[in-house]
DSSP file (Angstrom, degrees, kcal/mol; ACC not computed):
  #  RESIDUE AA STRUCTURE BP1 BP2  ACC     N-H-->O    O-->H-N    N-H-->O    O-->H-N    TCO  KAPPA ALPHA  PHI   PSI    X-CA   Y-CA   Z-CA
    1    1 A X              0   0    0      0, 0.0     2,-1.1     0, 0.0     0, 0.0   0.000 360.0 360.0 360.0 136.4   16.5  -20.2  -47.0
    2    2 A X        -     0   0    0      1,-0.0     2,-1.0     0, 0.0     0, 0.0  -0.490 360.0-177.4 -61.5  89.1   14.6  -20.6  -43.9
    3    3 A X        -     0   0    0     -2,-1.1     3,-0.1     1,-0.0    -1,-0.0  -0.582  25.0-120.7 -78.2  86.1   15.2  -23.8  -41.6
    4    4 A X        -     0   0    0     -2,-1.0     2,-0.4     1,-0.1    -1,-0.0   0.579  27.6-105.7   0.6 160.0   13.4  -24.5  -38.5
    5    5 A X        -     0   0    0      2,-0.0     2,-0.2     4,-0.0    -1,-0.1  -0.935  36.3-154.2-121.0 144.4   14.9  -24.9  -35.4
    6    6 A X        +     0   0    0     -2,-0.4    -3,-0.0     2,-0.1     0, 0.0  -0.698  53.0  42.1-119.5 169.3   15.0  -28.4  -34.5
    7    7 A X  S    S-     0   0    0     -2,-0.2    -2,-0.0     2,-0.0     0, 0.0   0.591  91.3 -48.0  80.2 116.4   15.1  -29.4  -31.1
    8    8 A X        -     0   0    0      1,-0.1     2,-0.2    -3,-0.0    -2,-0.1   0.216  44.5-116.8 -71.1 161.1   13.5  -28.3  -28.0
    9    9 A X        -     0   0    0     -4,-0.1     2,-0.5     1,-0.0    -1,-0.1  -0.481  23.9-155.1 -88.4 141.2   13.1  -25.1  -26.7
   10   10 A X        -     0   0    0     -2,-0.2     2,-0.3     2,-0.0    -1,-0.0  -0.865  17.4-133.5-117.6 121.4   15.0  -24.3  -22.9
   11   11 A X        +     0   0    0     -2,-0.5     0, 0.0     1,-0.1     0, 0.0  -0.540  25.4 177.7 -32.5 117.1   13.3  -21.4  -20.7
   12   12 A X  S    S+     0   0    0     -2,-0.3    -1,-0.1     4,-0.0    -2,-0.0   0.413  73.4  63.6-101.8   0.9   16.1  -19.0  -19.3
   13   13 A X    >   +     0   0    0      2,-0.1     3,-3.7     9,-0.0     7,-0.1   0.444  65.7 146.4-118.2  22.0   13.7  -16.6  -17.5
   14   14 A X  T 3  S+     0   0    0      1,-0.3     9,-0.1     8,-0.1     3,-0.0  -0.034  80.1  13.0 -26.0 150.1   12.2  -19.0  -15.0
   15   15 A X  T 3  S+     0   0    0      7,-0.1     8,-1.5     1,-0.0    -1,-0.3   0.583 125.7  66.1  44.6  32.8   11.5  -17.1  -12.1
   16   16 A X  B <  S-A   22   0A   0     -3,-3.7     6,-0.3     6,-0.3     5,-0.1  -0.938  79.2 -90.8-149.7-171.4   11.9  -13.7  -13.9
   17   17 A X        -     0   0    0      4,-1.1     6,-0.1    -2,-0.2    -1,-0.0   0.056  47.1 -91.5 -73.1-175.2   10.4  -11.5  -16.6
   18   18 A X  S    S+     0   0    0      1,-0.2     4,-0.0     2,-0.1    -1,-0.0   0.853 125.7  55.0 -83.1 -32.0   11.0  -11.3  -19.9
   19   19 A X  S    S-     0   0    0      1,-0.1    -1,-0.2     2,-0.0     3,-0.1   0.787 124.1-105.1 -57.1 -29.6   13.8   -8.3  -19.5
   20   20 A X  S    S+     0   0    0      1,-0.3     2,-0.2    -7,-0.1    -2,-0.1   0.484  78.1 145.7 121.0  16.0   15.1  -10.9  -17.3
   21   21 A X        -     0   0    0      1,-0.1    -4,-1.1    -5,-0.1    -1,-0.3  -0.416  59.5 -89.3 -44.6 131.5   14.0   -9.0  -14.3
   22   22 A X  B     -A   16   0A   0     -6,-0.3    -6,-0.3    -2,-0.2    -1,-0.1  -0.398  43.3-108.9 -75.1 145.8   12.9  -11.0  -11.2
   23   23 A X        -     0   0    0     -8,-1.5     2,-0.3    -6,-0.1    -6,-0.1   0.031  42.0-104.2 -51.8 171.5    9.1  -12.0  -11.0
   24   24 A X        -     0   0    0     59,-0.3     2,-0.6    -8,-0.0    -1,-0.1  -0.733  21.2-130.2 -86.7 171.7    7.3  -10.1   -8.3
   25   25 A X        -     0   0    0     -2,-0.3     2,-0.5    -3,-0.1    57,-0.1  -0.922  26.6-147.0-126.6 101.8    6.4  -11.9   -5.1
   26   26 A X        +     0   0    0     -2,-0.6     2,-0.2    57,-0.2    57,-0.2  -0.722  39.0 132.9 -94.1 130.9    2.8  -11.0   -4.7
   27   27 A X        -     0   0    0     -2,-0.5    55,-4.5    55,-0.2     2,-0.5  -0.816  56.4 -88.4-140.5-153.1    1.8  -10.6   -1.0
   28   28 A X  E     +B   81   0B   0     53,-0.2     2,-0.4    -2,-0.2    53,-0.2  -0.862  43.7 174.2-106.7 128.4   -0.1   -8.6    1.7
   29   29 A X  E     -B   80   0B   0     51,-2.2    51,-1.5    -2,-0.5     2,-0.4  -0.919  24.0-123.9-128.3 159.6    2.0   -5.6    3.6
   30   30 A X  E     -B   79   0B   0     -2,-0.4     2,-0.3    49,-0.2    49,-0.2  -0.740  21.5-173.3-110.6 162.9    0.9   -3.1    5.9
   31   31 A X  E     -B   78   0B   0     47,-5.2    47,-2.7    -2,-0.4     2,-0.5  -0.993  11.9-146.8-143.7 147.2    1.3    0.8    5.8
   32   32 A X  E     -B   77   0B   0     -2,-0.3     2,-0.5    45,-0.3    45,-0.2  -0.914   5.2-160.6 -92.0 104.1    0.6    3.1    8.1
   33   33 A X  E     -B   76   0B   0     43,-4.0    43,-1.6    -2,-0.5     2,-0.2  -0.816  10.1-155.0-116.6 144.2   -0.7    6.7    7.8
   34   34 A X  E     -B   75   0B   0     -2,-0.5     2,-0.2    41,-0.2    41,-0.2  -0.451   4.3-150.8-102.4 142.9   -0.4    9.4   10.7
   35   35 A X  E     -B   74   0B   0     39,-1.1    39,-3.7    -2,-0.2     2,-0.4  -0.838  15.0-175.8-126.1  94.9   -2.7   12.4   11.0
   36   36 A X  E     +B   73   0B   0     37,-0.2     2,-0.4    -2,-0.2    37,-0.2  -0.888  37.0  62.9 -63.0  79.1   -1.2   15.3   12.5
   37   37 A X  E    S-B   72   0B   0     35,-0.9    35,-1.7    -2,-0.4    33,-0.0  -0.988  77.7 -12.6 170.6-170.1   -3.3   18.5   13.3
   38   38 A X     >  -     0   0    0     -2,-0.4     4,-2.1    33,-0.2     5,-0.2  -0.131  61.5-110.4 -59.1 160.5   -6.4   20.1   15.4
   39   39 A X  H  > S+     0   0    0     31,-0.3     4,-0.6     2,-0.2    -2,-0.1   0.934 123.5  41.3 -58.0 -73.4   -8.7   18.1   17.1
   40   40 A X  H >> S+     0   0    0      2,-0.2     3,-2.7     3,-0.2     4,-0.6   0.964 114.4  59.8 -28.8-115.8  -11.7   19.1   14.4
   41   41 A X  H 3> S+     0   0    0      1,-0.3     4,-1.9     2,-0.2     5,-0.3   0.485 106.3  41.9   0.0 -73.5   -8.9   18.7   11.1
   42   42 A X  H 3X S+     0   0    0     -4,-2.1     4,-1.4     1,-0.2    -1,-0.3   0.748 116.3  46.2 -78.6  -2.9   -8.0   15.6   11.5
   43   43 A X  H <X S+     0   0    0     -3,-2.7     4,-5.0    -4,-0.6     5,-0.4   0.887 110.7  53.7 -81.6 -29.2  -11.7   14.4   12.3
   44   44 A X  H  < S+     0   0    0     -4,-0.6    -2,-0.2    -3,-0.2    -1,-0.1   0.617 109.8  50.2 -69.2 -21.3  -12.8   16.5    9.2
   45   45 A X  H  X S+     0   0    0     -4,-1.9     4,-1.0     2,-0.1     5,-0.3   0.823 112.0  54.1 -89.0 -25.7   -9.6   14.1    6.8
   46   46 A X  H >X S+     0   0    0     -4,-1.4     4,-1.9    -5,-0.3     3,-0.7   0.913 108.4  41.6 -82.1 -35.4  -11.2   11.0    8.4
   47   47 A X  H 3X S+     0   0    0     -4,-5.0     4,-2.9     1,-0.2     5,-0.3   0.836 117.0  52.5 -53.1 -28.3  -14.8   11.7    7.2
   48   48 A X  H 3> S+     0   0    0     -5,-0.4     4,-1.3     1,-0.2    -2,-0.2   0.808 108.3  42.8 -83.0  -1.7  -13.4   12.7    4.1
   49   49 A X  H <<>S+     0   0    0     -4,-1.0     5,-1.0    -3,-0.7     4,-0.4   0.799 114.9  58.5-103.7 -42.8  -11.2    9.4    3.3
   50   50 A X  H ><5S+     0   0    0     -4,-1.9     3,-2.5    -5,-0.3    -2,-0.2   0.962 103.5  54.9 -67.5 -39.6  -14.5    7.5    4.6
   51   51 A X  H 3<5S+     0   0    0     -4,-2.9    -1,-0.2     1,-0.2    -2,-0.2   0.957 104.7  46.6 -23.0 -75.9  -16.3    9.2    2.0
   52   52 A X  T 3<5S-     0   0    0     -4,-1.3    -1,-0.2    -5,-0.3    -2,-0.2   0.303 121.9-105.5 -74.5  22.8  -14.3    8.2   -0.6
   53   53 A X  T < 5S+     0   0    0     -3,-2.5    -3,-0.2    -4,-0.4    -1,-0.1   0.295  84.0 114.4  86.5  -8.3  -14.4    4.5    0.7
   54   54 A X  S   <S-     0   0    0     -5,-1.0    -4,-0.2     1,-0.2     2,-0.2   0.695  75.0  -4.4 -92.3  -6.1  -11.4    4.2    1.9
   55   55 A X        -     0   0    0     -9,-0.2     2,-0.3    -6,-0.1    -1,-0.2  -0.839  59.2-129.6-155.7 154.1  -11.3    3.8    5.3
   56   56 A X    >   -     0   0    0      1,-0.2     3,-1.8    -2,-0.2     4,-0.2  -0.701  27.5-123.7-102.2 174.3  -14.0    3.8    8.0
   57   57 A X  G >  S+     0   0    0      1,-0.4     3,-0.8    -2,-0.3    -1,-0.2   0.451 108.9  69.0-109.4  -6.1  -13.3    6.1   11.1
   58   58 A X  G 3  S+     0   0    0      1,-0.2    -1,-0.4     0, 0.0    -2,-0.0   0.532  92.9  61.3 -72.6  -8.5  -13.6    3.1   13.4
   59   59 A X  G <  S+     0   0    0     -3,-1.8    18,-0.4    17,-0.0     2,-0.3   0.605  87.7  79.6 -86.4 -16.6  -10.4    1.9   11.9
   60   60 A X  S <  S-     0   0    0     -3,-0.8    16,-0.2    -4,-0.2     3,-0.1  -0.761  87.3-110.2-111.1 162.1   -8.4    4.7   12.9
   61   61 A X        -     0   0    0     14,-3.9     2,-0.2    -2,-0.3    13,-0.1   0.254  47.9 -82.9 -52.5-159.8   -6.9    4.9   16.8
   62   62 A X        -     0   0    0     11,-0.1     2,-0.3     1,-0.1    13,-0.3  -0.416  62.9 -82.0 -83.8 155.8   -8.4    7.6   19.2
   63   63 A X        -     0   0    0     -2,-0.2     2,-0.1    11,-0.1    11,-0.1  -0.656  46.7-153.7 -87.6 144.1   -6.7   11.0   18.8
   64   64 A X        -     0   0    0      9,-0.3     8,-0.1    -2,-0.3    -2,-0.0  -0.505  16.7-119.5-125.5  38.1   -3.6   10.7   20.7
   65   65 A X        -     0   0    0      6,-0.3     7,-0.3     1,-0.2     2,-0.2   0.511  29.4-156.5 -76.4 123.7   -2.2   14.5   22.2
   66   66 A X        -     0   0    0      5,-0.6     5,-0.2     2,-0.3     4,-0.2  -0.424  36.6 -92.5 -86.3 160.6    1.4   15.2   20.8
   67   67 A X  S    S+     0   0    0     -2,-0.2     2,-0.2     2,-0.1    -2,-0.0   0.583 105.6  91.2 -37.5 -39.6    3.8   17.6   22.5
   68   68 A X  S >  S-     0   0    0      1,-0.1     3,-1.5     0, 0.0     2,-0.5  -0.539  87.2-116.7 -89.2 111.8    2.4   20.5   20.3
   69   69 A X  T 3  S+     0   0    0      1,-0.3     3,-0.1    -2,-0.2    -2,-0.1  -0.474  96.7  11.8 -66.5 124.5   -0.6   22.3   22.2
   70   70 A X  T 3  S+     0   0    0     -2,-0.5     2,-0.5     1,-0.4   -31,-0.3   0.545 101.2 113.4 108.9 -14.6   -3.4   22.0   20.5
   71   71 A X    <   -     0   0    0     -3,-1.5    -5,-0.6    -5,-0.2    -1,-0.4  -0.842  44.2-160.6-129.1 133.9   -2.4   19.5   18.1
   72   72 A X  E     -B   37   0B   0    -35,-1.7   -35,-0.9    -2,-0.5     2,-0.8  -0.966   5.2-147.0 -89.3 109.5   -3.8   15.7   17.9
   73   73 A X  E     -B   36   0B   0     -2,-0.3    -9,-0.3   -37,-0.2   -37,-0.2  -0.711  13.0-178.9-121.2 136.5   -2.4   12.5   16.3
   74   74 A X  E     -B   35   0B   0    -39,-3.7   -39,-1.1    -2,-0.8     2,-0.3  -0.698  10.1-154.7-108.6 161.1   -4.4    9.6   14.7
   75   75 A X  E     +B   34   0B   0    -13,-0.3   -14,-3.9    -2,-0.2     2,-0.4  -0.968  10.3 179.6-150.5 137.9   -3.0    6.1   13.0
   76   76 A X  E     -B   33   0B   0    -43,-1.6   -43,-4.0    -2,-0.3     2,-0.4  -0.991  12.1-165.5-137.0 114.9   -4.7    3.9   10.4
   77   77 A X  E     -B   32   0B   0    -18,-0.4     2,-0.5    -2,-0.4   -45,-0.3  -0.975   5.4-167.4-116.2 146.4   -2.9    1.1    9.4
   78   78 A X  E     -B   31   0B   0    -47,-2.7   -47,-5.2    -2,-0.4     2,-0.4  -0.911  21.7-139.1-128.3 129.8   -3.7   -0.9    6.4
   79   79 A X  E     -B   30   0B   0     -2,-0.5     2,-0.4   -49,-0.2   -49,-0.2  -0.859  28.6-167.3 -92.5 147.9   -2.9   -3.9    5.1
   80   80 A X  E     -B   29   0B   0    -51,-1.5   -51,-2.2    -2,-0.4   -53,-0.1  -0.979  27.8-117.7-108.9 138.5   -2.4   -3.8    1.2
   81   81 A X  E     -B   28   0B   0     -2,-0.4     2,-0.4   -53,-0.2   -53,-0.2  -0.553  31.4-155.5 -81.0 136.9   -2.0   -6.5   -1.7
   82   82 A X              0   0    0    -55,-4.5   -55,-0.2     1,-0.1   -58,-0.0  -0.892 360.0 360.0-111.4 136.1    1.9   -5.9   -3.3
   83   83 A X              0   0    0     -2,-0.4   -59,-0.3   -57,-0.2   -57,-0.2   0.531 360.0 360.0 -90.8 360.0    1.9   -7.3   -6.9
């Protein structure tokens, strides 16, 4: 026969999930993405990421000259929400 259980009920998974994982710690972090490549290339990935909303071309440095002749490098850093 079925009894009830009498007496109250005790949490164990404060501050974790129910697999008993630990919660996540939601904040903001940044990442940084590098563009590598011809002068024209890498202006031609940064119209195309502003297209698709994701970043606008005033956000990313000045092209930068690398070692490599010919070759440019840009950096867009972003902050992002961590769940």
């Amino acid at each position: 026969m079925f009894q009830p259980h009498s007496g109250a009920f005790a949490s164990t998974t404060s501050g974790a999930d129910f697999s008993g994982n630990p919660k996540p710690n939601p904040h903001n972090e940044s990442v940084r993405h590098l563009l590598y490549g011809s002068r024209q290339a890498v202006r031609e990935v940064i119209k195309n990421l502003h297209q698709r909303g994701y970043a606008d071309p005033n956000e990313w440095s000045r092209p930068m000259p690398t070692d490599r002749p010919g070759e440019v490098m840009c950096i867009l850093t972003k902050t992002v929400w961590i769940e």
